[in-house]
Structure formats: structure tokens, C-alpha cells
N, C-alpha and C positions, 0 to 999 in steps of 0.2 A: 426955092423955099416953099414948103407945102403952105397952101391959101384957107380959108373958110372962107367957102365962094358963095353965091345966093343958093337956093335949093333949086337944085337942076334933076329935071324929070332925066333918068338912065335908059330907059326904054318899057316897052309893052309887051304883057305878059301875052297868051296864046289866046285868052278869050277876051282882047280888048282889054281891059282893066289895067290901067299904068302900073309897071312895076315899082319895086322896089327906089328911092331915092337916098339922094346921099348930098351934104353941103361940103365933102372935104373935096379939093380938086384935084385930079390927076396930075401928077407931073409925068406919065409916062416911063413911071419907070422899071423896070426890073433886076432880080434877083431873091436872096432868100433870105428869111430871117429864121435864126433856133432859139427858143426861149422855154424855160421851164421854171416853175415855181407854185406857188399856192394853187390847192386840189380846191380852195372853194370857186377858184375865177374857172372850174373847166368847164361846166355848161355854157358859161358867158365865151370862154376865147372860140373854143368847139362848135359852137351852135348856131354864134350869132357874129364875134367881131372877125376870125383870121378867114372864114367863109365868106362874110360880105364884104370885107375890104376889099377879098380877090375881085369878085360878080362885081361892084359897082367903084372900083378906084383904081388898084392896078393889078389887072391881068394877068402880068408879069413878073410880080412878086408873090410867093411862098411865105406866108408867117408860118411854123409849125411851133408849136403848141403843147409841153408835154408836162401834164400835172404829178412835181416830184414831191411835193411839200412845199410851203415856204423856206423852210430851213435849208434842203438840199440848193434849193434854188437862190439863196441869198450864196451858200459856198460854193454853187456853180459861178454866180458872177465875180466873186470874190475872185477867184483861179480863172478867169477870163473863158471858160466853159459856153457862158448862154451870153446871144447877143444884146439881149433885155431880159429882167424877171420879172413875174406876178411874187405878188409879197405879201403876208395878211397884216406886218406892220413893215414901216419905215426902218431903213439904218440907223443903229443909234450913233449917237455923237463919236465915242469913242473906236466904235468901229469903221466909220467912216476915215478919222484918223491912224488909224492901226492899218487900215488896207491900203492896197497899190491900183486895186480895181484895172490889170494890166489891159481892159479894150478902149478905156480913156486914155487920151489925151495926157502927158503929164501936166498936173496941174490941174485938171478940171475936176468943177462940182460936180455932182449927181445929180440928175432929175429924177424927184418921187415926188407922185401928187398920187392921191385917190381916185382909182379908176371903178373902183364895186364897194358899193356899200350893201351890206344884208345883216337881219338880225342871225345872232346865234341863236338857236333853239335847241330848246330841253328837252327833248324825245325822250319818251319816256314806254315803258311797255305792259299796261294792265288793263285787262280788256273789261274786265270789270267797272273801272272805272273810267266816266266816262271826260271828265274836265278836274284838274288837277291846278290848286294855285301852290306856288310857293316862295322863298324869297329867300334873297342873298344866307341868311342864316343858315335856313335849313337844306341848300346846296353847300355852303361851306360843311357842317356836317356829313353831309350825305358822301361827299369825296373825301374827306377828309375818312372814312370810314369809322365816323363816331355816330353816327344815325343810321344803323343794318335793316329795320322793317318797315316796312309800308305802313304800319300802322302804326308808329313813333308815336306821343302825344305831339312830337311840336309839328309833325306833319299833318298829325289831325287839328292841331289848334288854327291853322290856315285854309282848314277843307272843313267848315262846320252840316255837318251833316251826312258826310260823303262815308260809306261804308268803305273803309281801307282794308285792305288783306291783311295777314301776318304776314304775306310774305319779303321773303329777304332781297334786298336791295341788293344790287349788282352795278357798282358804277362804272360804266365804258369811257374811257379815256383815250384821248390819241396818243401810239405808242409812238407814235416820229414827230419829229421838231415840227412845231406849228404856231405860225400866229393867234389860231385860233384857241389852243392853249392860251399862250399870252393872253389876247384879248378876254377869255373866260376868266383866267387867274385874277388880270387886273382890274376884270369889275367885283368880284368875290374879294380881293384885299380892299379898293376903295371903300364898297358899300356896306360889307361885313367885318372889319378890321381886326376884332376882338376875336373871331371865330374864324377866320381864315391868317395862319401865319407861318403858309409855307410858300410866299412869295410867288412873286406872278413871272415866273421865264417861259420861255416858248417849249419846254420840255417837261411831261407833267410829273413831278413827285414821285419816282418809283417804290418809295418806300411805303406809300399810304396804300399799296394793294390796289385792286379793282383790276377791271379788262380792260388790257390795251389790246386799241385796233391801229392799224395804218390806213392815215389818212382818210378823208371825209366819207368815203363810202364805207369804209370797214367799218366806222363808227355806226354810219345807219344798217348796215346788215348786223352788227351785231346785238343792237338793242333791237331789231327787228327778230331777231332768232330766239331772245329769250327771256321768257315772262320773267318782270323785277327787275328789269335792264333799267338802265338810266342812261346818258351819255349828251353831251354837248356837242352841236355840229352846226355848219352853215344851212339855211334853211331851206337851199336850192336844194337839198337832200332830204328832207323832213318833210314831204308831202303825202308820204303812204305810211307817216304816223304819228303816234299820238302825241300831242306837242303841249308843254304846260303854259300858264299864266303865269307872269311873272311880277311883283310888288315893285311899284313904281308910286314913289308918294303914298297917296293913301287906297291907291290904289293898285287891284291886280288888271295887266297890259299884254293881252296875247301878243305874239309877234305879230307884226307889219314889217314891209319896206318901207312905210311911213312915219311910222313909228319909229323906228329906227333913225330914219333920216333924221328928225327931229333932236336926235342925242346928237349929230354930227353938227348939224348946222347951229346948236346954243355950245359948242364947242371950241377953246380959244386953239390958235395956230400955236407947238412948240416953239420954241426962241430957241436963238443960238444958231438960226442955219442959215446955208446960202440961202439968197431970192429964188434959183431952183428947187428948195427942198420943200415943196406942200405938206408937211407933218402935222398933226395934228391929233395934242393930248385933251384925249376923248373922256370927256365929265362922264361918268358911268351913273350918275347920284343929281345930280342937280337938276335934269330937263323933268319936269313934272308932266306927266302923261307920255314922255317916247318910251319906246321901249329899252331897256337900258342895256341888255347883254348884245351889245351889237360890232360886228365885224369891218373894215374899214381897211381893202382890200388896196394894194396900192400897185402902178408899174412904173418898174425902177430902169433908167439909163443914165447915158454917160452926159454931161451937158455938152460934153466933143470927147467926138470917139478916134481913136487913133486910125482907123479907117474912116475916110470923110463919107464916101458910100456906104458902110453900116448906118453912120448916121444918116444920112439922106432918107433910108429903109424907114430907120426908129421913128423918125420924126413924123413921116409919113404917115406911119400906122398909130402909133399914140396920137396925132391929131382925129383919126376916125373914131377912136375909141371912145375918146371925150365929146363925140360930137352926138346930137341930142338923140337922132334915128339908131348910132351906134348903142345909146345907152337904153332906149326904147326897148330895141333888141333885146340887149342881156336880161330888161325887166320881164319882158315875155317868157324868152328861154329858163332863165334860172331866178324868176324870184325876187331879183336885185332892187335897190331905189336909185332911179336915175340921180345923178349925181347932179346941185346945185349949178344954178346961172353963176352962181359967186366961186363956186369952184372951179367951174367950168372956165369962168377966163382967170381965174388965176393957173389952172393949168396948164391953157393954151400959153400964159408968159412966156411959162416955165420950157416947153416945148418950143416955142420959135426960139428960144437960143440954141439949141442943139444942131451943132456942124461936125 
């Protein structure tokens, strides 16, 4: 059974200076794992955890890592395709019941807890301007394509003095299944109710117009390519542009990982699931001062996999990932907010059942 052992020095780098450490312990094992899902975890799998878990845990195991979408990657595990996914949200109830999920165990729950959490950010492209607030409303409009110009009165009533353009609004949407959808949709129906009432699924509204891109980077090149762009994206992508404020309370809330964090941790756990399923319906409205459009990235396995060595792998690698240097990591590479002490051993529960 994979341990959280004390924090053991791994070795020394070439000029003296201790490397790298890690608290998950070796059980020496080997072999491969294939996993694909959510495009926001790829800087975090890529950068930080399937690279260090090789360098400082096992050697001999392979995690690969391939960012299809959440959505392909939930019908990958569905069809017993990937031997774990990234997922920007949880299985719902009904589909957990509707599946066979054929690499479990028959009979077994699923493990999902929260591995990345990061604010969604509103990129946005006018070079002219230089800091941009706005709020659930006049994003519901904006996608909704009932708000076409930059210079809107309700986008000037939240910018008081800020010279807006005429020009027209372009909103980029992701063209494939995404939790990030979801989670955008579900804080625009929460917070905006009356002005958002085209339901929050993981597929965005084809009928309401706008640019669809695939996936987290299409999104940032394409509101990168074109002036009046808009578009909603995970924020490990939004670093080479321009990113709005967002009305929380009474006030406007750049993104943070902190910030963010904050929306997760005043948020209650879903009902109705196994003791393995960490889910959590995220208050988009309520934490005063987080930031509220936030993503709540999750990795989903079997709690027993019909291969008891798959599982061995999974458990393996999912204890590194929750572990505090694993999530350090991701915060560096991509952006992320290290995930909570109170998450963090309710993950590991969920994690040491898995055979």
C-alpha cells in the first residue's frame, strides 16, 4: 500500500544544493499508466506531477498524460480507454449509475477528489484598455450575444471613466466538451439567474453564435489573435493576456489561486456519494472577496480496478499528486492553488482504498 512517509531528502543536485524531495514512498514498482482528460491539468500532469513522480518515486513507472478535454476523457474512461482521467468536474450521480466503467472491479465506487484547483479567467483583447471590471450580468450578455460593443452602457456602467471602443465583441467559447464550460456556465446561471438561461452543461450553446476554439489553448490563441475577442479559460493559459476583474460582493476580484481557493474551501461537499467520491458543489455567489469564476479540476479512478496492478499504479500516483511538494509543483508550473490540508486527507481516505 502506497505510505506518506516523513519527508526524505531523494538526492543532490550537481552543485551541492539538495534536490528535489518527496513524502510519497516508493514501493518499487513498475509499469505504465495512460490517462487523458482535462486540457486545464496539462501544464500541472506535463511539468510537474507524471515527470516527478518518475525522478523521485518510481522509476519504473510511465504515467502518460494526454490533454483530450474533460469530456472525451470522462467517455474515454467510460469505454475503459484511460487507466485514470483529469476531469474539470466530478461524474454526476446519474451517470455513475448509467455506467459499467469496465476497468473497475464489479461493484466498485469511483475515486474523485480535487486534484487542481485554478480561477477561470476572462481574457479579454483591447489594447487600449488597460484594466477591465465586470460581472456575472454583463458576461451573461456578452455570451449570450445580447451585449455586441465594447462600449455597451452596462459595460461602461462598471468601467466609470475607462475610454471603451465601439468595437464589437467577439466571444470565444470552447468548441469541445469542457468542464470549464460547466463550471463558466454554472457560475453565470448561479450568480446571474435572470440574464443567463441557457443552462450550464459541459457543451457551450451553439445556437448563441461566438468563436469556438478546442480546448484551453485554442481559446487563449484565439482571443490572443483578435482585437474585441473575449473568451473564458483556465488561468495557467492567461498569462500573456489581458485578464478582467471580476464583482464579487461589492466588490471587483482579479483572479488569484487564492482567491479562488477561497470559493472551494466555504464550499459544502455534494450528498448522495460514496465515502470515495470528493465532489464538491461550489458556491459561485456566497464567499465574499474569492474569486468566484473558479475551476475545481478533479482525478477520477476505480476504488478497485479489475486489474489489481493498475490499481497499485493509480494509487501510487494519485497519493504523489495530493501530496503537498506534488501540489507546490503544479502551483509553480501552471498557476494552480495548492489544494487544502482538509482536502488533502480527505483524498488520501479516499485513495488508500483503492486495490
Amino acid at each position: 500500500m502506497t505510505a506518506i512517509a516523513a519527508l526524505a531528502l531523494v538526492g543532490c543536485s550537481g552543485g551541492g544544493e539538495p534536490a528535489a524531495t518527496t513524502s510519497v514512498e516508493s514501493q518499487g514498482l513498475s509499469g505504465e499508466l495512460n490517462a487523458t482528460g482535462a486540457s486545464s491539468q496539462e501544464l500541472a500532469q506535463l511539468n510537474a506531477w507524471t515527470t516527478e513522480y518518475k525522478n523521485l518515486v518510481e522509476p519504473e513507472v510511465t504515467v502518460n498524460y494526454t490533454a483530450t478535454g474533460s469530456g472525451t476523457g470522462r467517455d474515454n474512461f467510460v469505454a475503459g480507454q484511460s487507466d485514470f482521467i483529469g476531469s474539470d468536474r466530478a461524474f454526476d450521480l446519474e451517470e455513475i449509475e448509467s455506467s459499467e466503467f469496465p476497468l473497475c472491479a464489479e461493484g466498485s465506487d469511483l475515486v474523485e477528489f480535487p486534484a487542481y484547483i485554478s480561477p477561470i479567467a476572462i481574457a479579454y483583447n483591447l489594447p487600449s484598455v488597460e484594466e477591465l471590471n465586470l460581472d456575472a450580468e454583463v458576461l451573461a450578455g456578452i455570451f449570450a450575444g445580447e451585449i455586441t460593443t465594447w462600449n455597451d452602457p452596462a459595460i461602461a456602467a462598471l468601467n466609470e471613466g475607462a475610454e471603451l471602443p465601439d468595437t464589437a465583441i467577439n466571444p470565444v467559447h470552447r468548441g469541445d466538451a469542457s468542464g470549464t464550460t460547466g463550471n463558466f456556465l454554472g457560475y453565470l446561471e448561479a450568480a446571474a439567474p435572470d440574464a443567463w438561461t441557457h443552462g450550464a452543461e459541459d457543451e457551450f450553446p451553439a445556437s448563441l453564435g461566438g468563436e469556438a476554439a478546442q480546448q484551453t489553448a485554442g481559446v487563449a490563441q484565439a482571443v490572443g489573435a483578435g482585437e474585441g475577442a473575449i473568451g473564458y479559460l483556465d488561468a495557467s493559459a492567461a498569462a500573456d493576456l489581458q485578464v478582467a476583474s471580476i464583482k464579487s460582493g461589492e466588490d471587483f476580484v482579479a483572479y488569484t489561486p487564492e482567491a479562488a481557493a477561497e470559493v472551494v474551501a466555504g464550499s459544502p461537499l455534494e450528498g448522495g456519494r460514496a465515502d470515495t467520491d470528493i465532489a464538491f458543489e461550489l458556491d459561485y455567489t456566497g464567499v465574499e472577496g474569492g474569486y468566484p469564476i473558479v475551476l475545481v479540476s478533479y482525478l477520477i479512478g476505480c476504488a478497485e480496478y479489475a486489474d489489481a496492478a493498475k490499481g497499485e499504479l493509480v494509487k501510487s500516483y494519485f497519493s504523489y499528486v495530493i501530496s503537498p511538494e506534488a501540489q507546490d509543483a503544479a502551483a509553480e508550473e501552471a498557476g494552480s492553488a495548492p489544494i487544502s490540508d482538509e482536502i488533502r486527507e480527505q483524498a488520501q481516505a479516499a485513495i488508500d482504498t483503492i486495490k
